[in-house]
C-alpha positions as CSV (number, residue, x, y, z in Angstrom):
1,X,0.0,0.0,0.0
2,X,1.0,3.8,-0.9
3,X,1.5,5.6,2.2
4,X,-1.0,8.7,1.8
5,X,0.7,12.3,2.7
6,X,-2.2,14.4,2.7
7,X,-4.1,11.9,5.2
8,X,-0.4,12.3,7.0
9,X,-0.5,15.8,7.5
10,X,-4.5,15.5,8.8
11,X,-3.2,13.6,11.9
12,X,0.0,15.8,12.8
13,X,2.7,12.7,11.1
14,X,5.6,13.7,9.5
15,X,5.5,14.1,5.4
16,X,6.1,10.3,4.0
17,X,9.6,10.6,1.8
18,X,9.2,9.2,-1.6
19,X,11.6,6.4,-0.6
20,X,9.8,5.4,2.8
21,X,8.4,2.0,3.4
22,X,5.9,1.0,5.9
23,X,8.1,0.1,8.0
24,X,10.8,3.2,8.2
25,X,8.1,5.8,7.9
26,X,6.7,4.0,11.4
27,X,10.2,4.2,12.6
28,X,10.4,7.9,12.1
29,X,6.9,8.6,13.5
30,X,8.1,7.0,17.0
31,X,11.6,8.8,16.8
32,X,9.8,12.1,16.4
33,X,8.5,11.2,19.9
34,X,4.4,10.2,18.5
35,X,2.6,7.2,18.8
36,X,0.6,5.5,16.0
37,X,-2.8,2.7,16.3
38,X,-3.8,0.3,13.8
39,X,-6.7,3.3,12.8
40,X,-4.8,6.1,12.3
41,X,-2.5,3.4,10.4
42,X,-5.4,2.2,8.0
43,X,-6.0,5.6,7.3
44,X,-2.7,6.8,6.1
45,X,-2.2,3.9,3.9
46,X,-0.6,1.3,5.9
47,X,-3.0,-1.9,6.3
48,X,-2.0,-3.8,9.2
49,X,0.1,-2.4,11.7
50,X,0.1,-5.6,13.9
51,X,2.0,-7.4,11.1
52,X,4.5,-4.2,10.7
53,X,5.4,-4.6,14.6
54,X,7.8,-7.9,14.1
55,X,9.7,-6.3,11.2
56,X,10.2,-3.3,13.4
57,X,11.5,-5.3,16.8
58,X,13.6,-7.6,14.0
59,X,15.6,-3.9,13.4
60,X,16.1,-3.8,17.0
61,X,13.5,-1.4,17.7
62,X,12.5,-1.4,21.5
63,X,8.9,0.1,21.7
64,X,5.9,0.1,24.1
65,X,2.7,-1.5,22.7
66,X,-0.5,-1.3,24.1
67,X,-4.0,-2.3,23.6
68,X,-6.6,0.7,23.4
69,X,-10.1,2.2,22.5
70,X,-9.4,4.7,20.2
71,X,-10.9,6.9,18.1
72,X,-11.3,5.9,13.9
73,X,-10.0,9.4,11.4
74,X,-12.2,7.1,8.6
75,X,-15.7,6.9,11.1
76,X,-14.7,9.9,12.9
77,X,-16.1,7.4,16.7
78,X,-14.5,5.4,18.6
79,X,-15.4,2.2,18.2
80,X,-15.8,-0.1,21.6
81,X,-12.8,-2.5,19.8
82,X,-9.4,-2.3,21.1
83,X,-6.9,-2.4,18.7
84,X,-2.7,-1.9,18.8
85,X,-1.2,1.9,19.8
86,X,2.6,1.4,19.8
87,X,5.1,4.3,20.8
88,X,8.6,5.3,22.6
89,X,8.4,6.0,26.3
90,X,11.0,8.8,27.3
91,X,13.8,6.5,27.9
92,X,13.3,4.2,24.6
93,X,13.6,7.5,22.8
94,X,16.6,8.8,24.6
95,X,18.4,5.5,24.1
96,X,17.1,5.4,20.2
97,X,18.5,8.2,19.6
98,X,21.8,7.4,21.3
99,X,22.0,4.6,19.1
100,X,21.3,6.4,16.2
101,X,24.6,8.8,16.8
102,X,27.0,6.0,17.5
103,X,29.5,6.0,14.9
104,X,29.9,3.2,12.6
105,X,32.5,0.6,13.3
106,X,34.6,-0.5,10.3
């Protein structure tokens, strides 16, 4: 699936670059600090965020997942389903990031 930019920019993500997958425009969405649900995923393009999860903890990714009620950008409710809400507490971003600017060995 095409990631959408306009439906991007409606919920406050980051603008998809022309060479982001699924998977890296997720992992830039947590390192900017937000969180993302299997919704607001749906409705930016991306189908299943559940199945996107193992790709991103088979990077090394260390991430907090929960299980929510939360509201639907397509329905504009909140349906009584729980579905996936994944994010960075403070300390996974910090150490992320610390990562991130370690140099490469040769």
């Amino acid at each position: 699936m095409m990631i959408l930019p306009a439906k991007c920019r409606e919920l406050y993500f980051p603008e998809p670059k022309i060479y982001d997958k699924q998977t890296t425009y997720i992992e830039r969405i947590l390192s900017e600090g937000l969180s993302i649900n299997t919704r607001q995923a749906r409705y930016i393009g991306i189908g299943n965020l559940h199945s996107i999860i193992p790709a991103l903890k088979k990077k090394g990714l260390v991430f907090c997942i929960d299980r929510k009620q939360v509201y639907c950008p397509s329905t504009n409710e909140t349906p009584p389903f729980s579905v996936d809400l994944i994010y960075f507490n403070k300390e996974q971003l910090e150490t992320y990031w610390q990562e991130k600017e370690k140099p490469l060995k040769d």
